[in-house]
N, C-alpha and C positions, 0 to 999 in steps of 0.2 A: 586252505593250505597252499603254497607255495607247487605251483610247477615245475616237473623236471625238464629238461631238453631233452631233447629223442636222441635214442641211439642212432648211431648209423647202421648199414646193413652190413652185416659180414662178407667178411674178402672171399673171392671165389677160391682164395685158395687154402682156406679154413679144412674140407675133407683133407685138401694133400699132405698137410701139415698132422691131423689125425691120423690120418694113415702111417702116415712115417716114423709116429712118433708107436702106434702101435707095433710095426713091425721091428723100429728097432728096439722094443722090448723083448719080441718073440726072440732075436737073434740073439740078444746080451742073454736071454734065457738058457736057451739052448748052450751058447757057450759057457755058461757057469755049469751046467751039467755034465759037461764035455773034459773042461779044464779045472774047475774047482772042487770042493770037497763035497762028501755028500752030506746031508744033515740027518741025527738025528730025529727019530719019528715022533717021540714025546717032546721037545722041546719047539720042534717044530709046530707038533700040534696048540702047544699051548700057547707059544707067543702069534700063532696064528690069531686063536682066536681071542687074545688081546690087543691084535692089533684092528679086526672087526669091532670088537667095543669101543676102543679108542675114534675107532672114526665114526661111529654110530653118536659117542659121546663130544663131538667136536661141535664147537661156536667159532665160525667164520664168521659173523657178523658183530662180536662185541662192539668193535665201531669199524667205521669207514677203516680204519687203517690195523688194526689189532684183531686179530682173530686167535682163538686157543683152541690148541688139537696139542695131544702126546702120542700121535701116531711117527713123529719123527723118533721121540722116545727111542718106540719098537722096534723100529726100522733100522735106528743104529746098534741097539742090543742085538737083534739079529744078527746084524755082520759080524761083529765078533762070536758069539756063540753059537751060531747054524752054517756062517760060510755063505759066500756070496749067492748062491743059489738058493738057499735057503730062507736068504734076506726076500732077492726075488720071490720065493715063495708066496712070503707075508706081506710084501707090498700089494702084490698081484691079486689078492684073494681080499684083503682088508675092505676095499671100497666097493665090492659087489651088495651088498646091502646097502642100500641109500634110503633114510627115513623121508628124505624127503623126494613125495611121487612126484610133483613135478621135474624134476632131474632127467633130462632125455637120454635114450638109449648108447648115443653117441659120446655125449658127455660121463656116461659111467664106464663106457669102454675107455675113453682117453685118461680118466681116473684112476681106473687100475692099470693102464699101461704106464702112467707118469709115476706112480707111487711103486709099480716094480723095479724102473729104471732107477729111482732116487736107492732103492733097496738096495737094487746089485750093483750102482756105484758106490755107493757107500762099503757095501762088502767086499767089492776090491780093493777099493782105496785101503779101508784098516789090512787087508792079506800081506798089498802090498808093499805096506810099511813096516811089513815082520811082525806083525802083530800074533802073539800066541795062540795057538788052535788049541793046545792041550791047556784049556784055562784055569781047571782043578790044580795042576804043578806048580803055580808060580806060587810065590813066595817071598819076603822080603818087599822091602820099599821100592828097592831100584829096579828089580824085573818087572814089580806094578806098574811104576813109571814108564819104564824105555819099552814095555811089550804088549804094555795092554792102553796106559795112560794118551801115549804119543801119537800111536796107531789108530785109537778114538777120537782124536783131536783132527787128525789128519780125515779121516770118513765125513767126520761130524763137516767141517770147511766144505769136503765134497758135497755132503750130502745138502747142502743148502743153497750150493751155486749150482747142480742141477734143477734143485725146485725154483728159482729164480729165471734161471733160464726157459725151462717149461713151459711156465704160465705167463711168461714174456711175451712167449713165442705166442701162443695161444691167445691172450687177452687181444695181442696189436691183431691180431688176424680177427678177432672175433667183435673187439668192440672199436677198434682203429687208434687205438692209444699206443703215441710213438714204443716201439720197442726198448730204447735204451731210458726213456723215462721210469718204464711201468719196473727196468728188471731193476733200477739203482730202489724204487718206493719198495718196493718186494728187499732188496737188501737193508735199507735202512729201517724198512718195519719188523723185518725177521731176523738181520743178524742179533739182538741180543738175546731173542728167545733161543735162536741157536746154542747162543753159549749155554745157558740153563738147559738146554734139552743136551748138550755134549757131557754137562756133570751128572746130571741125570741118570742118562744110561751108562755112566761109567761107575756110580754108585749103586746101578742094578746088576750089571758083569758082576761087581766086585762080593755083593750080596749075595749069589749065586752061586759062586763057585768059590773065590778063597774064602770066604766068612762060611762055605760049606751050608748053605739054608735051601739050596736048590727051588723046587718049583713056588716053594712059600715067600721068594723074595719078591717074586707078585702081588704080593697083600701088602707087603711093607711100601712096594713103589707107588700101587693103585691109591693107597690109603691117603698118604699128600697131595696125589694129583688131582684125584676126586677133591677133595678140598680145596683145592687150590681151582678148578672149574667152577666151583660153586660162587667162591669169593668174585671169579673177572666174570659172570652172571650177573651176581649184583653191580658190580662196577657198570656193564654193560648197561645194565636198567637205570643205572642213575646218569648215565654218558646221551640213552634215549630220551629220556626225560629229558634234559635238556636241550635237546633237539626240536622236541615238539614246544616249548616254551617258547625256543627262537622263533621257529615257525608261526605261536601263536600271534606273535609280533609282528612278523614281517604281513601274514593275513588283517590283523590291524591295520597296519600302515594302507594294506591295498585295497580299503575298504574307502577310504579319503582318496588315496592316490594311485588306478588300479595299475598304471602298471611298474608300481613299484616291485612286486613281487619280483619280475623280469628282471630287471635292472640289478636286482641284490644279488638273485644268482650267478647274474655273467660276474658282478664284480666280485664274488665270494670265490668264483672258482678262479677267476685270473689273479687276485690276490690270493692264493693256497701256491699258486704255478709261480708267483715271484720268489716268494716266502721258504718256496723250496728252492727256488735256484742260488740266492740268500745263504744257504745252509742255516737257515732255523732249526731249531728242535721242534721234537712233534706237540709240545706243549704249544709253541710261540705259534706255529701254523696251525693249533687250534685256535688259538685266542684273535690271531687275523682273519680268522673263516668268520669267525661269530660278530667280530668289530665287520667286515665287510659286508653279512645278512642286514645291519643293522645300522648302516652308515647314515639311512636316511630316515631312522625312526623319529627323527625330531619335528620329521614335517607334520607329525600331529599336529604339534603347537605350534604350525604356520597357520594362518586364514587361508581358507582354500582357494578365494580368487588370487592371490599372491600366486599360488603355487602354478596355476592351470595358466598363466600367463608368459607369454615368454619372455625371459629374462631379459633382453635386451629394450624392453618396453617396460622394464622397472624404475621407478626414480632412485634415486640415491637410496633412500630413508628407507624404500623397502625392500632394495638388496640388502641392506644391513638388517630386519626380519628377515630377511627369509637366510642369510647366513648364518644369524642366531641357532638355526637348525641342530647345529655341532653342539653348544651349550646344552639346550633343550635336552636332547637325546643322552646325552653322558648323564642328565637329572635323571632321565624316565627309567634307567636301568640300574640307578643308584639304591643300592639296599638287595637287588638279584647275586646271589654270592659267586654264581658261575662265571658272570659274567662281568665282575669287576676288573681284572685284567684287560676285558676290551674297552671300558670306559676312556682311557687316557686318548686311545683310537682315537674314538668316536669324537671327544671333545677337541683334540688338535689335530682333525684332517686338513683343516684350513688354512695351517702353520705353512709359511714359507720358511724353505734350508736359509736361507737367508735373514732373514728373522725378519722381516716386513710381514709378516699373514698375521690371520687371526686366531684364537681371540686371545693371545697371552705375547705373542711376538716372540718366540721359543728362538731359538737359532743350532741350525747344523744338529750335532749331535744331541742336543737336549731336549729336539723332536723325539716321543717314544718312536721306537722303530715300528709299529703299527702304524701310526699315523704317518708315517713318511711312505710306506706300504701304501695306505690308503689312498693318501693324494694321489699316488701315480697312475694306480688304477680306475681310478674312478675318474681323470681324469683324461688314460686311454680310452675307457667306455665312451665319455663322451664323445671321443673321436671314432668310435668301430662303430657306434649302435643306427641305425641306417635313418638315416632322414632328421638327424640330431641339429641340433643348432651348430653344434660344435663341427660337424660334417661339413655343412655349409659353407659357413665362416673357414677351415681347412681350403674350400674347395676355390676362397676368395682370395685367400692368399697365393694360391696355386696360380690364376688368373690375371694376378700381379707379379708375377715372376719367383716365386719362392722356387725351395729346391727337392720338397717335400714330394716321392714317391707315392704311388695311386694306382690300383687295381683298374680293371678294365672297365667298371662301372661307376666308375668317379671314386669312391672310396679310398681311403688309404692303405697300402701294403704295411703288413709289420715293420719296415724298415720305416714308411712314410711316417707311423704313428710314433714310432720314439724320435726321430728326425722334428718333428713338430712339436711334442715336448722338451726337447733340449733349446729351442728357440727361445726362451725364456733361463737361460744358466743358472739365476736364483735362488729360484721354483722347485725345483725338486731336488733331491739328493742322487746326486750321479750315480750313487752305487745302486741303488732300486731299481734306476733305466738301464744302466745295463743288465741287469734281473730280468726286468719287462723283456727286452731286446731276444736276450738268450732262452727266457718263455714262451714267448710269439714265435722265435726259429724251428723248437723243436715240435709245438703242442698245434702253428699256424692260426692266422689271425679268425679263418673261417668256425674254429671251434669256440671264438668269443662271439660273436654276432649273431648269436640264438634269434633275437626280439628284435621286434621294431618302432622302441617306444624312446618318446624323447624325454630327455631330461629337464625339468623345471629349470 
């Protein structure tokens, strides 16, 4: 299987940032006690302890980017029907059960301080926007609208940009992943569950209290959601399964070429970091992760003394083998259904924007946008990955007076590595290098340079 990189170590400043974030829970607590309503004890109790099953029943891991929980559900029902304290309540108490034991003490504390925070912002926000307290009197379309609709709409927004903010904060400090990266992937992955979880609990309010069903509108809400967790499970399991299929591949490939495995991951994650700066969708930045594991599955169908040889000691005849690679590879995952999408990748990483590459002589836009993705990155790799040919060669032009930037160890800086790629105008599609450019500034070149393997 396929090796991760290591995390880094957490920032010293990881406790202050727990701390802060626990205490200004305790304080927004206390002031909802202070200044806001007080909540009944039955309704309190009940969406309590829906909002403990909710997170008991939660899948953060469907994939890398999609996780399902209807604990925001709760959390926004609460505010309107308990009052911001109330809300508080049910954040604060939801996540003290944790099924899973590995879960440190710390991290269940900062869980229920983050999920009471999300609660009693969310439950000012709806107060704030005049949102009805007496929810049994409203009546009509337009008081729905303007008193209960509006006022959920408004919490719902809040309650998302605090959870974004949160785990922004929290991830950069914990795993070192820039801040403003981590909260835009948290927004673009969760605003549209937002939208579904703001109807949601607005068609739980409304089941509640004007359709007059009271605590039975629980069965009604639980009954889709549960179903609807079952269906992003299996999604989930078919989203793994494909996972492990890449991997069985990329294990393949590193059995011929060991460190190819290396080499996929630096170029899979720094292609996902273009792809995003791009504004791809979460599909397209799927389909560049798996074209990127796999860029170099073709080197089965190379001879191995070909491959282990360094390219500049090639003849003509068997750089044209061993560039075959790109054909080859787009065969070997032909008839895989998942992965049809990344084929086009994988067959024209070779293309030049200009339409001089190989193996079809594509030009400018009629590269797929994968493989113009592709090229670049796997083209910066040659330049980042340490003791590379590509390094070298960088470091000979450098000696001949280029104008190409370089870290303190010879290597090139982010700026040196797109700088050196633009030396060729043809070559790559401008829009992708400045992708690269704006990936390397925020994410830094140190987080692609895992390995230290060369490239055939």
């Amino acid at each position: 299987m396929t090796t991760r990189p290591e995390q880094p170590a957490p920032s010293r400043w990881l406790p202050a940032y727990i701390a802060a974030v626990v205490a200004a829970a305790v304080l927004l607590g206390v002031l909802s006690w202070t200044w806001g309503r007080r909540p009944d004890l039955a309704p309190l109790l009940l969406l309590a302890a829906m909002g403990v099953l909710s997170f008991q029943l939660r899948e953060p891991t469907v994939t890398s980017r999609i996780g399902f929980s209807f604990l925001s559900i709760i959390l926004l029902a609460s505010g309107a029907i308990l009052g911001p304290f109330g809300a508080w309540c049910v954040g604060l108490v939801s996540p003290v059960i944790d099924r899973d034991r590995k879960v440190h003490w710390f991290q269940r504390l900062f869980n229920a301080a983050m999920m009471a925070i999300i609660g009693v912002a969310g439950g000012w926000a709806y107060a704030l926007s005049h949102g009805a307290e007496n929810l049994g009197d409203l009546s009509g379309l337009a008081s729905i609208a303007t008193e209960l609709g509006l006022p959920l709409l408004v919490a719902d927004i809040v309650q998302c940009l605090t959870n974004a903010l949160l785990l922004a904060g929290v991830i950069h400090l914990y795993q070192g992943v820039p801040f403003l990266v981590f909260l835009r992937r948290v927004l673009v992955s969760s605003g549209v569950a937002y939208v579904g979880y703001g109807a949601i609990g607005f068609l739980f309010v409304i089941v509640w209290f004007p359709a007059g069903l009271d605590a039975f509108s629980a069965v009604l809400i639980l009954a889709p959601l549960l179903a609807a967790r079952w269906a992003f499970i299996q999604f989930g399991d078919e989203l793994r399964s494909h996972e492990r299929t890449v991997d069985t591949l990329v294990t393949a490939l590193a059995t011929k070429e060991p460190a190819a495995a290396e080499r996929s991951l630096r170029v899979a994650r720094l292609a996902e970091w273009v792809a995003e700066e791009m504004g791809l969708g979460p599909s397209q930045i799927g389909t560049v992760r798996y074209a990127a594991m796999l860029h170099e599955i073709g080197h089965l169908g190379v001879p191995t003394r070909l491959l282990r040889r360094p390219r500049g000691s090639l003849t003509a005849a068997e750089r044209r083998v061993v560039d075959r690679h790109c054909v080859l590879g787009a065969r070997m995952i032909e008839g895989i259904d998942f992965l049809e999408p990344a084929r086009s990748g994988i067959r024209h990483q070779g293309e030049r924007f200009d339409g001089r590459g190989t193996p079809d002589g594509l030009v400018g836009p009629a590269i797929p946008v994968v493989a113009r993705v592709l090229a670049v990155v796997v083209a910066a790799d040659d330049l980042t990955a340490q003791g590379g040919d590509a390094v070298r060669a960088l470091r000979g032009h450098a000696a001949a007076g280029t104008h190409a930037s370089h870290g303190a160890h010879g290597a090139p800086d982010a700026h040196g590595v797109v700088d050196e790629l633009s030396r060729d105008p043809g070559r790559f599609d401008p829009a992708v290098l400045l992708a690269l450019r704006a990936a390397l500034d925020k994410h830094g070149l140190a987080a692609v340079t895992v390995g230290t393997a060369d490239r055939a």
